[in-house]
Each structure stands twice: as structure tokens, then as C-alpha cells.
N, C-alpha and C positions, 0 to 999 in steps of 0.2 A: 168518803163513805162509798163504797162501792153499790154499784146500779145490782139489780135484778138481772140487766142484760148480761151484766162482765160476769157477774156468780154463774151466770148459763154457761157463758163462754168459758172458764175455767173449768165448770164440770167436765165439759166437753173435752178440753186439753186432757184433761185426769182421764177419764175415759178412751179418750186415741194411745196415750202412752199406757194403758193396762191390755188395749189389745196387741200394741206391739211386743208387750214383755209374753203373751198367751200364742203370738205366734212365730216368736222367738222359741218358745220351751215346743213348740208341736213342731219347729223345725229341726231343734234336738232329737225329740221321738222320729221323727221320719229318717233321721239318720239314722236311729240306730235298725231302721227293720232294712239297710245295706250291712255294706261290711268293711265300712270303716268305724270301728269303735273308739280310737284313738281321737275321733274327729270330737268325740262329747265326754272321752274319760279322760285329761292331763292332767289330774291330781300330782301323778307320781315324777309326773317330768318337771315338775314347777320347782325353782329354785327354791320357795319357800316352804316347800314339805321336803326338799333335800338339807336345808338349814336346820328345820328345827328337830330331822331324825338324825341330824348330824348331832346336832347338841345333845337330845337327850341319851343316846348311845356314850357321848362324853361324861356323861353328869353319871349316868348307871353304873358307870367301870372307875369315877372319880370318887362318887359319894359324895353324902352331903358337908357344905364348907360349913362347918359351926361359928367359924368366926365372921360369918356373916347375921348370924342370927339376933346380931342387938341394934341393924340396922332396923329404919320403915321399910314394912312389907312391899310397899310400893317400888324401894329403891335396890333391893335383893336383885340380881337377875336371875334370881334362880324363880323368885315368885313371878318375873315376868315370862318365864319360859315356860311355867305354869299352868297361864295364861293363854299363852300362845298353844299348849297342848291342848285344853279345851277347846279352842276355835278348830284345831287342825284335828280333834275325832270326830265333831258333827262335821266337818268337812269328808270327811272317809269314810264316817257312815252314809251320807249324802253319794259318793264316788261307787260304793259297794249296792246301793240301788238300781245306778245304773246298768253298772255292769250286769247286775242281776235280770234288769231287765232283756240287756244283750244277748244272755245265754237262754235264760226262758226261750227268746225269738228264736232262737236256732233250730235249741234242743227239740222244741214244739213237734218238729218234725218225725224226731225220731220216738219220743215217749210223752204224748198229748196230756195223759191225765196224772203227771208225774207234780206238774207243779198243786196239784187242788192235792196234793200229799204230802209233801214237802214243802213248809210256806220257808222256813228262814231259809234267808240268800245264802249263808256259808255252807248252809247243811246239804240248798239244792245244789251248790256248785262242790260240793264234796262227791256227792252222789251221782251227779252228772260223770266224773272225771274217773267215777269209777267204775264206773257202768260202761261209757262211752259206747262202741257201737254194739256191744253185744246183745241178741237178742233172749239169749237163756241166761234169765236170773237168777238161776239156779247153780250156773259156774263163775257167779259173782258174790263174794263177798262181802258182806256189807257191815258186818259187826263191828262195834265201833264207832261207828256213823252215824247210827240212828237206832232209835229204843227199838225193843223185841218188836214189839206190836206193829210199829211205821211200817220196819223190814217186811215181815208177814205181807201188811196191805200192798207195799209195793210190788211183792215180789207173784202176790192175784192180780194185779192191777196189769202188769207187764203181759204176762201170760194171757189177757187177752186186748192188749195193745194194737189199736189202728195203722202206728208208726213201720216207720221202715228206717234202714240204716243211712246212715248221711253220708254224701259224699266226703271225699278225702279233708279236698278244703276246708268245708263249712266244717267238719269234725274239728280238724288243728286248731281253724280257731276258736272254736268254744271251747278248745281244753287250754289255748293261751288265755282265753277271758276266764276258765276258772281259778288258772294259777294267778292271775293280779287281782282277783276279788280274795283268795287267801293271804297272796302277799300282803295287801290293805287290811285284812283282819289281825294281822300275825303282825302290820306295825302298829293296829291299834292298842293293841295288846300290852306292847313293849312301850306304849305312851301312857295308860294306864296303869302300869308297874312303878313307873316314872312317877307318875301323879301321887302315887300309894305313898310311895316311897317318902314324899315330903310332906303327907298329910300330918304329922304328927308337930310337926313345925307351923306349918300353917293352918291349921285349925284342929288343935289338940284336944279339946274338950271335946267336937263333934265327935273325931277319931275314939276318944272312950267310950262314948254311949254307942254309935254304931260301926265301930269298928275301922280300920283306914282303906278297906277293901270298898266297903260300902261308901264312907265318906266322898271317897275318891271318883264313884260313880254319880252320886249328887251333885256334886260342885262342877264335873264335866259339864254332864247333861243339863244343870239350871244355868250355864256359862260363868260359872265363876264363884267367887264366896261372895263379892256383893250380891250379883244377881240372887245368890239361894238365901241372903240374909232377907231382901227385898221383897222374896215370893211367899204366899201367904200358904200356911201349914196344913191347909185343907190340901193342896196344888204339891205342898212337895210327896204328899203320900204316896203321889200318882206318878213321879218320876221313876220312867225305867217301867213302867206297866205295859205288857203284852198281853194278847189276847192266848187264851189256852184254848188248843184244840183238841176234842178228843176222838184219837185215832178210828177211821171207819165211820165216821158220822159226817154229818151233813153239816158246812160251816154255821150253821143256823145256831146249831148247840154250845159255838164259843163260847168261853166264859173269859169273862176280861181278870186278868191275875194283878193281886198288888205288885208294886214296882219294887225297887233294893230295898224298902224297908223288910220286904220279906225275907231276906236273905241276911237280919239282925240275929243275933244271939237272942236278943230280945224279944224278940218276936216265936224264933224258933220254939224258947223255952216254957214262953204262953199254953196254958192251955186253949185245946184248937176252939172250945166252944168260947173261949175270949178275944183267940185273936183280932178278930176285924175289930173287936170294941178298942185293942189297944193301938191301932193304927194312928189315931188321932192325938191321943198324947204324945206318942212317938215323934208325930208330922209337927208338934210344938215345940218337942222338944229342941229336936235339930232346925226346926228357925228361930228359936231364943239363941244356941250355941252361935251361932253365922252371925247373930244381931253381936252377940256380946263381945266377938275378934273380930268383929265388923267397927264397931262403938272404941275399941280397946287402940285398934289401927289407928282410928282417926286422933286419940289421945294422944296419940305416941309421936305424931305429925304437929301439933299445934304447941309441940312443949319445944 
């Protein structure tokens, strides 16, 4: 039975190894306000994100092998690559962070109050790359980019801009940091397509009630179909929820938006004064569906 002493001493261990992981992550930050970004972004050089966008570029131009489909889910490679695309987009959403955070640090220089306007990373590294050093936003373009209203605010906001234009350097590389936080969205993209593409196989019933677009974002995002079979229905409503901001206000006035279930057929078709009420049958329904090719799998293993 361990002493009162050793429990101290252990906390103590626990506690030295949680400050070195906090000054491990605050030695990442400090690299990135230099200018090697490479130093804290290798996502893309890692053999394991050149493997599995090797694979699923194979799998999209092969299509799905049906004569795999009377094996266990577990022993399909197509469901372990599946798998593997799950862990490799919270990995690339995780890689698009930081970049994000890279380009912030730069950009800061040239247009301060550009990020309290643009929160998403893709849309600020859109805007950034197209803007770049010009100071009249007015012979910049931005349609396409961002809703009427954003445009507007950014294009008063610039107009009376603290910034000044950046040097050559520091420019190149925040437009190389914008083009690898789109390349990383543009492979997310194509792993998601990926995902879509076999949700019909591997979780078919979910695929019918909320479609395999949405499916496909669930079972990402909760890591898997155990994990979303596991997660309790109140928790999945919330997958994929962003905060909404509305343009020219003070972030104060965010309003937190439901997650993909918003983006159901089902939902959409709701009338608006029911929807939030049907969010929760909804968030039921698809953890019954996960339980029941979750329960179906393991049958199909023990025969």
C-alpha cells in the first residue's frame, strides 16, 4: 500500500512531466514569432501523411472493391485506411493552426486589425495572399472570399490601418505559409471525399438519416465509428459547432452555432421555430445507428 509520502512524490513526478510538456508547447510558440516555420509545421514532409494521401488518391481513381465488402470491418483495408484518415484530419487541422498562427505573426504587421475580422484560418490565409502588400483595398478584389458584409468591414478597417507594407522576405514567406495552410485544407478536403465516399458501406443507416456528407464529418471528428457509437447523444449534437460571428460587432455577441447536424436535410426541413427542439432526437438517433454497426460488427467477428 503505498505511504502518503510516495502519493506526494508521484504528484510531484506528474506535475514536473506536465510542466515540461507546457514548456515544450511555449518553445514551439517562441519559434514561431522567428522564421523558421518548418521548425513546428512537418505534417507534410512526414512519410505518414505522404502514405496515407498516397493511398487514398489510389482508392478515389480505384473505387470502392465490393468484393471486400463480406469481410469484418476490421479486416477490410479500406476500413483501416478509414481510420487512418480520421486521425490524419485532426492531425491537419491541428498543422493549419499553427500555420495560422505563423501568418497572424507576420501579417500583424502589415494589417493589425485584420485578424479580430477574419477568425477562420483558411479564409484569413485567403485574404492575406490576396491582399498581400497592397495598401488600397479598393484595387483588391475580394469577392469570393468572404460574404458581402466581411468585405465592406475589411475594406473600412484597412482604410484606416496602423500597418505598413512588409518587407520582401517576411512577405514571401507569409504567402509560402499561406499556400501550405491551403494545400493542407485542399488535402483535407480530398480525405473527406475519401471518407464520404465509403460511408455508405460502412455506416449505411447513419448515411440515410443524415446523409454521407454529414456522416462523414461525425465519425471524423468523434474519431471513428466506435468512438461516435461510445459518445453520448447529448455530445454528438455539438460536433463540428463554431462559434458565429456577426460581422461589425464586438466578439461579445458570438453566438455558438449547432454543429453538422445543421447541415441535415432534416434539420434544414424543420420548421425554424422547432429546430433546436429537434437537435436531440437527432443527436439519438445517430448514436443508436453507430451502436447498431458498432453491435452488428462485433456479431459478425464472433461467428
Amino acid at each position: 500500500m503505498a505511504t502518503l509520502a510516495d502519493s506526494f512524490l508521484a504528484d510531484l513526478d506528474e506535475l514536473s512531466d506536465n510542466e515540461e510538456d507546457v514548456d515544450r508547447e511555449m518553445a514551439d510558440i517562441e519559434t514561431l514569432n522567428y522564421d523558421d516555420l518548418d521548425s513546428v509545421s512537418k505534417l507534410q514532409k512526414t512519410q505518414r501523411y505522404v502514405d496515407i494521401m498516397q493511398k487514398v488518391e489510389d482508392a478515389l481513381q480505384k473505387g470502392s472493391d465490393i468484393s471486400n465488402h463480406g469481410m469484418v470491418l476490421e479486416d477490410d483495408p479500406e476500413y483501416q485506411l478509414i481510420v487512418d484518415c480520421n486521425a490524419l484530419s485532426v492531425d491537419i487541422e491541428n498543422e493549419i493552426v499553427i500555420i495560422h498562427h505563423f501568418i497572424r505573426d507576420k501579417y500583424r504587421l502589415k494589417f493589425p486589425e485584420l485578424e479580430s475580422v477574419v477568425h477562420h484560418p483558411i479564409d484569413y490565409a485567403r485574404v492575406v495572399k490576396k491582399i498581400g502588400n497592397e495598401m488600397d483595398l479598393t484595387l483588391v478584389d475580394l469577392e469570393g472570399l468572404l460574404p458581402s458584409a466581411i468585405i465592406m468591414v475589411v475594406s473600412v478597417t484597412a482604410s484606416t490601418t496602423s500597418g505598413k507594407p512588409l518587407p520582401e522576405e517576411i512577405l514571401n514567406k507569409t504567402t509560402d505559409a499561406c499556400d501550405r495552410a491551403l494545400a493542407l485544407d485542399a488535402a483535407k478536403k480530398k480525405v473527406l471525399d475519401f471518407v464520404e465516399s465509403r460511408m455508405g458501406y460502412i455506416a449505411p443507416n447513419l448515411s440515410d438519416i443524415v446523409g454521407s456528407a454529414v456522416a462523414a464529418k461525425l465519425m471524423g471528428t468523434a474519431g471513428g465509428l466506435v468512438a461516435l457509437a461510445k459518445m453520448p447523444a447529448c455530445n454528438v449534437q455539438l460536433l463540428g459547432a463554431k462559434k458565429k460571428n456577426l460581422a461589425g460587432f464586438s466578439t461579445a455577441t458570438s453566438q455558438f452555432r449547432v454543429g453538422y447536424i445543421e447541415q441535415t436535410e432534416i434539420f434544414q426541413t424543420t420548421p425554424p421555430s422547432l429546430r433546436m427542439r429537434s437537435l436531440s432526437p437527432l443527436g439519438f438517433k445517430v448514436n443508436t445507428c453507430s451502436k447498431s454497426r458498432f453491435h452488428q460488427r462485433r456479431s459478425i467477428r464472433e461467428k
